[in-house]
N, CA and C of each residue as an Amber inpcrd file, in Angstrom:
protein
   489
 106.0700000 115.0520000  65.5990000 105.8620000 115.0090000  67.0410000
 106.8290000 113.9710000  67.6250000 107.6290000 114.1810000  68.6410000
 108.7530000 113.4880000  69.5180000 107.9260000 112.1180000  69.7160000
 108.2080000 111.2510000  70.1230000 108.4170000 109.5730000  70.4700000
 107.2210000 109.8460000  72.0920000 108.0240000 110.5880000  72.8630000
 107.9450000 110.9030000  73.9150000 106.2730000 111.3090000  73.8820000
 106.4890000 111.9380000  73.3610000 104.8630000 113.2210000  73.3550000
 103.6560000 112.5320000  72.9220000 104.0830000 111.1710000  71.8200000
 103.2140000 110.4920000  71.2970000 102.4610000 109.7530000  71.8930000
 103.9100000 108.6330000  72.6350000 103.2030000 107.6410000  73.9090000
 102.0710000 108.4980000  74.7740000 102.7800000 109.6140000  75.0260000
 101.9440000 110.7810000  76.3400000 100.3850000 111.0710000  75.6840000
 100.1410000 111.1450000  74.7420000  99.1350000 111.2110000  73.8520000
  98.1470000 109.9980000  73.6500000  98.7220000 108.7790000  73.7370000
  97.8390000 107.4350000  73.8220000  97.4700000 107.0600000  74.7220000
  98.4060000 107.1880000  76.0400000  98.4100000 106.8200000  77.2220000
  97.0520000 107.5680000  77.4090000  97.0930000 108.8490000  77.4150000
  96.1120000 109.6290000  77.8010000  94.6650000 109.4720000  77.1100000
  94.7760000 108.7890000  75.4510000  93.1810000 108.4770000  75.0050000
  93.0720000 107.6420000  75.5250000  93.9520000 106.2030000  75.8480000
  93.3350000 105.1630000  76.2930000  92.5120000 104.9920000  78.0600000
  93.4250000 106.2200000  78.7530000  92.8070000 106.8100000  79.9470000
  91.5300000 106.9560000  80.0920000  91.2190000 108.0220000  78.8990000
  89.9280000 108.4170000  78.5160000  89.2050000 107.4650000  78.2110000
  89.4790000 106.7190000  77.6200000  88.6800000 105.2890000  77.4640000
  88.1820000 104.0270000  78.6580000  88.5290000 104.8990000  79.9040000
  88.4790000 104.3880000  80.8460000  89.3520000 103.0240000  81.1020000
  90.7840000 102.9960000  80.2110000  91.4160000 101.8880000  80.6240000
  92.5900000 102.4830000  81.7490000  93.1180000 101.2350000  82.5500000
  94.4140000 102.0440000  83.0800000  95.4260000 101.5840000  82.5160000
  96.6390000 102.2680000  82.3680000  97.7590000 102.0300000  81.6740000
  98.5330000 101.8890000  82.8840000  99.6930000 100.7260000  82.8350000
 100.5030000 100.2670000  83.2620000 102.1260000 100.1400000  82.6640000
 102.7440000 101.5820000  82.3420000 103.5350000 101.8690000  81.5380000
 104.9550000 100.9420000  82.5390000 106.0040000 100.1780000  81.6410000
 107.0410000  99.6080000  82.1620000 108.3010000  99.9250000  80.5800000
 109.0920000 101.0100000  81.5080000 110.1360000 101.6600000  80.4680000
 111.4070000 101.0800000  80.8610000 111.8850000 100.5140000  79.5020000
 112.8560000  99.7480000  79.3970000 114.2140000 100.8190000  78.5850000
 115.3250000  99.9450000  78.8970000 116.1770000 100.8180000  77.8560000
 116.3780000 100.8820000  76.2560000 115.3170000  99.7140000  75.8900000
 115.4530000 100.1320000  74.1520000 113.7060000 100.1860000  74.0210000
 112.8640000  99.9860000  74.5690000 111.0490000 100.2580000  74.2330000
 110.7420000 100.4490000  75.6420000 109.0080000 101.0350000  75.6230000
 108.6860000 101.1230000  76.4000000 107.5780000 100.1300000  76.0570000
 106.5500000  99.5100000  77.3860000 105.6680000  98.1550000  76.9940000
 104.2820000  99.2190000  77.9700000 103.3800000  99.2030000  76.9550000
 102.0880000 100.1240000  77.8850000 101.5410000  98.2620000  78.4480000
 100.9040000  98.1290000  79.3480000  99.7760000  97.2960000  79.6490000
  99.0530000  97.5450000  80.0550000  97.5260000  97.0110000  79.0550000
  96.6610000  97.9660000  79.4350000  95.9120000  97.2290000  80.2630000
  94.7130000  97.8390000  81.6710000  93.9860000  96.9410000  82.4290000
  92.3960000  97.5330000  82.2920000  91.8310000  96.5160000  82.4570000
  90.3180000  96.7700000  82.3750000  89.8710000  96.4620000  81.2640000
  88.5510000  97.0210000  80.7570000  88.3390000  95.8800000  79.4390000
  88.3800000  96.3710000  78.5350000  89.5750000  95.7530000  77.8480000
  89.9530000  96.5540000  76.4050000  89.2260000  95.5690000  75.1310000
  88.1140000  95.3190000  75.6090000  87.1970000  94.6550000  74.1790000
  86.5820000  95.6070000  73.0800000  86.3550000  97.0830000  73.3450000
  86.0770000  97.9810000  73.2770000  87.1090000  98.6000000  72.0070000
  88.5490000  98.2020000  72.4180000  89.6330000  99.2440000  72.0220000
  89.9850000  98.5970000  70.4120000  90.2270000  99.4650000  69.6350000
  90.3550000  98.6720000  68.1110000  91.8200000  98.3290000  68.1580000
  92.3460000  96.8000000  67.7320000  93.7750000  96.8650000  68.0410000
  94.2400000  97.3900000  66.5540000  93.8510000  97.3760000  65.4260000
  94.3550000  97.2730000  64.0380000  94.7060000  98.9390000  64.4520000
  93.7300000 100.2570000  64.7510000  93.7380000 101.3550000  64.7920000
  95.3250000 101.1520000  65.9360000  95.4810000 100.9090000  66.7550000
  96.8650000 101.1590000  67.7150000  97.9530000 100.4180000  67.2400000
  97.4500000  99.3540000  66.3610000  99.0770000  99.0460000  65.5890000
  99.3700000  99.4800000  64.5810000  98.5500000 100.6540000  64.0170000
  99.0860000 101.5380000  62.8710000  99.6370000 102.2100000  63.4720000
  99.8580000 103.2600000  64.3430000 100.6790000 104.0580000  64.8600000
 102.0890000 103.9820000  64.6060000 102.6330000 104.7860000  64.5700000
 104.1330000 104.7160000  64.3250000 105.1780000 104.5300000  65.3110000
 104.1250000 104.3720000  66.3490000 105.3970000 104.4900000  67.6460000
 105.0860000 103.1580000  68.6090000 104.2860000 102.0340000  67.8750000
 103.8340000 100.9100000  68.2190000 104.1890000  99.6660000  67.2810000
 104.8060000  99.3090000  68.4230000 105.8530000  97.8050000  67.1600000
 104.9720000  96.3970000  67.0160000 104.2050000  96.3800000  68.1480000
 103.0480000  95.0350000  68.5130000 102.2260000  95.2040000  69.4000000
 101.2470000  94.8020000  68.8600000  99.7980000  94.7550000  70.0920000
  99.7160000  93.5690000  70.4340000  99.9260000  92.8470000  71.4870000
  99.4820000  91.2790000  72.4100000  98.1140000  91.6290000  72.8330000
  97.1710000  90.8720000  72.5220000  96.1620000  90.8480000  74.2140000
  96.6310000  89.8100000  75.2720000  96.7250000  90.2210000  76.0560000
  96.9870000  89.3060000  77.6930000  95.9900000  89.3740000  78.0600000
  95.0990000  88.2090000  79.0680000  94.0550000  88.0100000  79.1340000
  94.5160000  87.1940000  80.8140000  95.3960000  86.8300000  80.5540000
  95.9920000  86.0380000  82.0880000  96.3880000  87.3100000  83.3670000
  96.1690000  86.4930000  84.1000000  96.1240000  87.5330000  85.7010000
  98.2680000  87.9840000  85.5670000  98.4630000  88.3590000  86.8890000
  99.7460000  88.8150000  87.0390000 100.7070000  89.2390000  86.1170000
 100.0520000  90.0470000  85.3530000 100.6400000  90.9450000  84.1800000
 102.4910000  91.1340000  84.2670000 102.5560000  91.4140000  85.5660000
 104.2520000  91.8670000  85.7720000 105.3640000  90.5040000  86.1910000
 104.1370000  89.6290000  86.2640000 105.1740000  88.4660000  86.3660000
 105.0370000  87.5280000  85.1670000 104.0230000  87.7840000  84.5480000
 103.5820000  86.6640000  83.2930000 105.1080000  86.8900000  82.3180000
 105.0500000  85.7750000  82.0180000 105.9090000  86.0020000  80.5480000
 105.5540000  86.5960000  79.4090000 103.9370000  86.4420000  78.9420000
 103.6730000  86.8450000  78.1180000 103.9560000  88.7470000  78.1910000
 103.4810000  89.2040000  79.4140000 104.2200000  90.9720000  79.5500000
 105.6600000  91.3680000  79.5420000 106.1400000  90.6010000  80.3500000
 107.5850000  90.6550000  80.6580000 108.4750000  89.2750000  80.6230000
 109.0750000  89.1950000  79.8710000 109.3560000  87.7760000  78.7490000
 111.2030000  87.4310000  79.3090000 111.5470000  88.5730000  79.8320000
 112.6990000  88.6040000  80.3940000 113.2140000  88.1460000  81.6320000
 113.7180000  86.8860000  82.0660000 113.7510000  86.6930000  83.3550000
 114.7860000  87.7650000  84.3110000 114.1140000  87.5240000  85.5260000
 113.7720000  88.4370000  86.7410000 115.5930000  88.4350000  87.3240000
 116.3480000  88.8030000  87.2580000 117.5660000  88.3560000  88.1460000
 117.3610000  89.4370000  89.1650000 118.0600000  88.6970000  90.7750000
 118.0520000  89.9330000  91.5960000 119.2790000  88.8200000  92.2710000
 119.9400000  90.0120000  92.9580000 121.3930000  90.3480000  93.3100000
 121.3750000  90.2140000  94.8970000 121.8990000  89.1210000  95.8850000
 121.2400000  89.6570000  97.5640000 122.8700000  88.8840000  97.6530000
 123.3690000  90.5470000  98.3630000 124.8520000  90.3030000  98.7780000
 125.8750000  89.1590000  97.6340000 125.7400000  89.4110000  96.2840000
 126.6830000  89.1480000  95.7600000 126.2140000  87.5530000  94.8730000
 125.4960000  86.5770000  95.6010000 124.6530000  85.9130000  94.4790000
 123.4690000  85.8300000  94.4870000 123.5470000  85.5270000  92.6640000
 122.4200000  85.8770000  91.6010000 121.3090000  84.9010000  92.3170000
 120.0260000  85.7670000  91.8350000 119.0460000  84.3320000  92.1230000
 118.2720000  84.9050000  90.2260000 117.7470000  84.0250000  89.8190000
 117.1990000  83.8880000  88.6580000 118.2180000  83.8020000  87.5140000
 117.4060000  83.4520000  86.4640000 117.9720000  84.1320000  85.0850000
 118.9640000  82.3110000  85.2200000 118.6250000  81.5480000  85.6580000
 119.7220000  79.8220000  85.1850000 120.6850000  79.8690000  86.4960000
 120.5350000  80.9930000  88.0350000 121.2850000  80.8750000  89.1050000
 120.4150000  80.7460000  90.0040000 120.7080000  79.7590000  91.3290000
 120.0140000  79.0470000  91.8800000 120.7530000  79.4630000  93.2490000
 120.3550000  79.2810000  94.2690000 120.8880000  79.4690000  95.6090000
 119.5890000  79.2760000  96.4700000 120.6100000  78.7000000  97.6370000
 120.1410000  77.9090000  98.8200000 119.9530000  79.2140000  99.9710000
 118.5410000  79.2200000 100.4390000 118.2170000  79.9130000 101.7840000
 117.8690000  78.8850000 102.7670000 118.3360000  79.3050000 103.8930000
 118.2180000  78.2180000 104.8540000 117.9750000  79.5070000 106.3950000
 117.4040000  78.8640000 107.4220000 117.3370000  80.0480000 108.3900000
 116.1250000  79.3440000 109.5660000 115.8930000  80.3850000 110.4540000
 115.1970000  80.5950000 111.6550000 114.0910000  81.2440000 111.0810000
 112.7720000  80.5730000 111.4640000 111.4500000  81.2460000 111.1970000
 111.9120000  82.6820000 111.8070000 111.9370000  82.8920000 113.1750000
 112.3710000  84.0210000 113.4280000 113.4210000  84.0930000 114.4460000
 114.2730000  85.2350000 114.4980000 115.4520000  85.5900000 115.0070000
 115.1610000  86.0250000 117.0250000 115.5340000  84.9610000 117.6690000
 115.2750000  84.8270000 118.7720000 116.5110000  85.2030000 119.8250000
 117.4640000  84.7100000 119.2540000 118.9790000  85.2700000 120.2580000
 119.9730000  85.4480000 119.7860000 120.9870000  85.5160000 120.5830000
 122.2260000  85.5450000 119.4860000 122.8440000  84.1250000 119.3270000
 122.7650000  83.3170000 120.6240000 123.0160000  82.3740000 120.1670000
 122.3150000  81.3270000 119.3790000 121.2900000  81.5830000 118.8750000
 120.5870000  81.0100000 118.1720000 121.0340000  81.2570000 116.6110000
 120.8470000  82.5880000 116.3670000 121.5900000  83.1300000 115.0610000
 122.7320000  82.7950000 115.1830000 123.7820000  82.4900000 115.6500000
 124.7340000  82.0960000 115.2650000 125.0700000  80.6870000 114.9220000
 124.6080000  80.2330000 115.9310000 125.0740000  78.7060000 116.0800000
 123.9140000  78.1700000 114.5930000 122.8760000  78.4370000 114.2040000
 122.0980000  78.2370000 112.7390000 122.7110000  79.0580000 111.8190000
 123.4390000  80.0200000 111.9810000 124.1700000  80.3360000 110.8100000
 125.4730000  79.4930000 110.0880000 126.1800000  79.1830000 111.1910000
 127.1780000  78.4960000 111.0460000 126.8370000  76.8570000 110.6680000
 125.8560000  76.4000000 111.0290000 125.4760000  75.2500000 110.6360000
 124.8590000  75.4300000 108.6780000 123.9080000  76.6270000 108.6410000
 123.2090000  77.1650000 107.1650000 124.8770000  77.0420000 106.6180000
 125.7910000  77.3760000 106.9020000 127.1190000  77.7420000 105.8590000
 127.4270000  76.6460000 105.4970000 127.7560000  75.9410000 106.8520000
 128.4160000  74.2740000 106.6390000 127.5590000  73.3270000 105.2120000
 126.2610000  73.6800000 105.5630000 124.8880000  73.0260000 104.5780000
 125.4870000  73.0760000 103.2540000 125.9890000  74.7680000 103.0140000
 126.0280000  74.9790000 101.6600000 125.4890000  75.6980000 101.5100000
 124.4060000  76.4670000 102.2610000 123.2990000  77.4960000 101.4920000
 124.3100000  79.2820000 101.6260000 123.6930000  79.9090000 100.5910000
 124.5590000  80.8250000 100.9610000 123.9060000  82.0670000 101.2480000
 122.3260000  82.1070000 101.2480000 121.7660000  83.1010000 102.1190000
 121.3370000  82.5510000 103.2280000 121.4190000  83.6980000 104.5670000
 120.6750000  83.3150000 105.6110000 119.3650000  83.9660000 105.7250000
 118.4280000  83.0600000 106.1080000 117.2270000  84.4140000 106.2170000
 116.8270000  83.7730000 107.5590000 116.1310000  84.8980000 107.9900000
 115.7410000  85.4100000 109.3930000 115.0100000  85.9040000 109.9190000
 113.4930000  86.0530000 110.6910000 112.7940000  87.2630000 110.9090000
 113.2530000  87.8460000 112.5250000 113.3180000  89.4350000 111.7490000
 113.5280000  89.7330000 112.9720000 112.3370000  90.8210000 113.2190000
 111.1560000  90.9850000 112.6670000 109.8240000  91.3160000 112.3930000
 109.1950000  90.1920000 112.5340000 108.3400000  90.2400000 113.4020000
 106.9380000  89.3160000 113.5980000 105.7440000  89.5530000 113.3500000
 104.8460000  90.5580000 112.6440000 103.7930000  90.9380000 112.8170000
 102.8850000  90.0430000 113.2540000 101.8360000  90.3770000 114.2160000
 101.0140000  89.2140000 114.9570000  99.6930000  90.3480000 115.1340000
  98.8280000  89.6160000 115.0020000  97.1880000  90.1510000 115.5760000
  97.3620000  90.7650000 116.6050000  97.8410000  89.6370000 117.7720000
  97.5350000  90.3560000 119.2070000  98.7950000  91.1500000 119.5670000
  98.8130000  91.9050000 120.1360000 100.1020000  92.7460000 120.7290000
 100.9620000  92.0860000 121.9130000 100.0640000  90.8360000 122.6150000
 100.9870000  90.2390000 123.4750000 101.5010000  88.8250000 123.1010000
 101.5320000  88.7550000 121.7330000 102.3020000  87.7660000 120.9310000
 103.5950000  88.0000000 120.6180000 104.4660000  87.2820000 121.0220000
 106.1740000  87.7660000 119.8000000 106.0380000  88.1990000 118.9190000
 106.5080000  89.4560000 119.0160000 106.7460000  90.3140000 117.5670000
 108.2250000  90.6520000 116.7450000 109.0600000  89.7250000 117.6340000
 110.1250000  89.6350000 116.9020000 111.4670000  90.5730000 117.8870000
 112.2810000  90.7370000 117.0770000 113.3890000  91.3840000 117.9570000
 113.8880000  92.5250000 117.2120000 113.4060000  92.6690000 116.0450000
 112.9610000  94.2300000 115.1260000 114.5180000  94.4970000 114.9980000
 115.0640000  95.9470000 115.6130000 116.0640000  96.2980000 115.0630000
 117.5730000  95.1710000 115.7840000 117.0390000  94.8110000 116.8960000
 118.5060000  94.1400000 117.5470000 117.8340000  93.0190000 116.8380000
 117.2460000  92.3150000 116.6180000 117.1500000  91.1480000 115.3510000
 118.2030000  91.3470000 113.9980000 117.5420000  92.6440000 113.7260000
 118.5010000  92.7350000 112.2810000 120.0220000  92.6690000 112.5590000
 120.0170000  93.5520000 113.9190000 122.0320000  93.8440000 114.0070000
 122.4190000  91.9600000 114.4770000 121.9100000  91.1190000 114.6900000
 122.6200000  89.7080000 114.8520000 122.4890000  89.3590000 113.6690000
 121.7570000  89.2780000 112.2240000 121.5370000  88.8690000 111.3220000
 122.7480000  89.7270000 110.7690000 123.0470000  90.9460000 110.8980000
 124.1680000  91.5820000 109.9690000 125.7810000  90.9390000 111.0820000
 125.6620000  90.7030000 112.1480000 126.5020000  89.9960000 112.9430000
 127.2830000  88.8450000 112.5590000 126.0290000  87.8860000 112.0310000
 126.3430000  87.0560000 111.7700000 126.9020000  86.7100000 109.7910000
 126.7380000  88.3760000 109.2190000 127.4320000  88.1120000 107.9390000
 128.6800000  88.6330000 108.3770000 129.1260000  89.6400000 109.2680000
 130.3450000  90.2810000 109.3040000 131.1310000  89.4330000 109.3120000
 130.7880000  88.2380000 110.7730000 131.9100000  87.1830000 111.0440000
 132.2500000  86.1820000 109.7830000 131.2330000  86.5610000 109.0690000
 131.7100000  85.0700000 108.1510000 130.9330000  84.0570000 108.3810000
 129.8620000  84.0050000 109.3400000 129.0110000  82.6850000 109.3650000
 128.2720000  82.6470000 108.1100000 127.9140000  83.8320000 107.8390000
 126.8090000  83.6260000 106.7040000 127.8790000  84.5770000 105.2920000
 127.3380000  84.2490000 104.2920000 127.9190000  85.4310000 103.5360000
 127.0210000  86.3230000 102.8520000 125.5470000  86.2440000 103.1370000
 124.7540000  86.9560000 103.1990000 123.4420000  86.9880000 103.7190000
 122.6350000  88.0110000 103.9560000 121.0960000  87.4420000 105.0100000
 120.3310000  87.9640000 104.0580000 119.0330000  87.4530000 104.4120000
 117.7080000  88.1450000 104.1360000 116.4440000  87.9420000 105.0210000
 116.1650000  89.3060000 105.7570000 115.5470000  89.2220000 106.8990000
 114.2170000  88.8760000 106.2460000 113.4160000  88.1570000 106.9670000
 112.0900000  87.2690000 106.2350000 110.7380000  88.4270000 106.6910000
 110.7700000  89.6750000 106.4040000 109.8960000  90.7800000 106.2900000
 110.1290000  91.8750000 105.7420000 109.8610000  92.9980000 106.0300000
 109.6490000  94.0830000 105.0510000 110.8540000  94.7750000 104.9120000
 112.6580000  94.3030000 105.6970000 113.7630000  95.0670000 105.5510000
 114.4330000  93.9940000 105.5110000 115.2060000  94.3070000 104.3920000
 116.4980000  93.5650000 103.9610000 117.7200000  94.3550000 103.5190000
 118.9170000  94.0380000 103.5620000 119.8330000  94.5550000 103.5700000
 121.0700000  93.5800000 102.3200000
């Protein structure tokens, strides 16, 4: 029986077992994590399997950020530098994105600093509807404004769109 078909086969007893599986496929293994209470589940019986290299129990909360699940640090890429993985970078910015001359004249100061993301909201979400809610899409176009010119050499808008 294929590799493939096998996992598809455990995944699915341990389902039945009322656990949920939290499958994260990598390019040389795949890592099941299982949630709910696997006190129940025999580990000796799932590390005989042939298509299972180690059984961990994790017992600690935030499974996808723990080390013990995912042991590999996190790098992510925003306009060209690294953040994680031994690279470090400076965000500096405006709670939220109010004008243009505001974004600019704090961008150009964030550069001078040294930092090399700008972040920005140009999303406000607020309770009441007659609170600032931000400057939404003409927020974002001064935040991308202000990378074109060169004030910033990259942004990150401080809500749910980034670029």
């Amino acid at each position: 029986m294929q590799t493939v078909k096998k996992v598809k086969n455990l995944t699915d007893w341990l389902e039945n077992q009322k656990i949920s599986v939290h499958k994260v496929i990598g390019e040389y293994q795949t890592i099941l994590g299982l949630i709910g209470d696997t006190s129940k589940i025999d580990i000796d019986l799932i590390q005989g399997l042939d298509i299972v290299e180690k059984v961990k129990r994790i017992s600690e909360p935030y499974k996808n950020a723990n080390r013990k699940f995912h042991p590999d640090d996190t790098i992510i890429d925003v306009g060209g530098h690294k953040i994680g993985g031994g690279n470090f970078q400076y965000f500096a910015g405006p709670c939220s994105v109010e004008s243009r001359e505001q974004i600019i004249s704090i961008a150009k100061d964030v550069k001078k600093a040294g930092a090399n993301i700008l972040r920005g909201g140009a999303f406000k979400p607020r309770t009441s509807p007659y609170a600032f809610q931000g400057m939404r899409a003409e927020g974002l176009e001064l935040l991308l404004e202000a990378k074109r010119n060169r004030y910033a050499d990259s942004y990150r808008n401080y809500g749910r769109v980034s670029y």
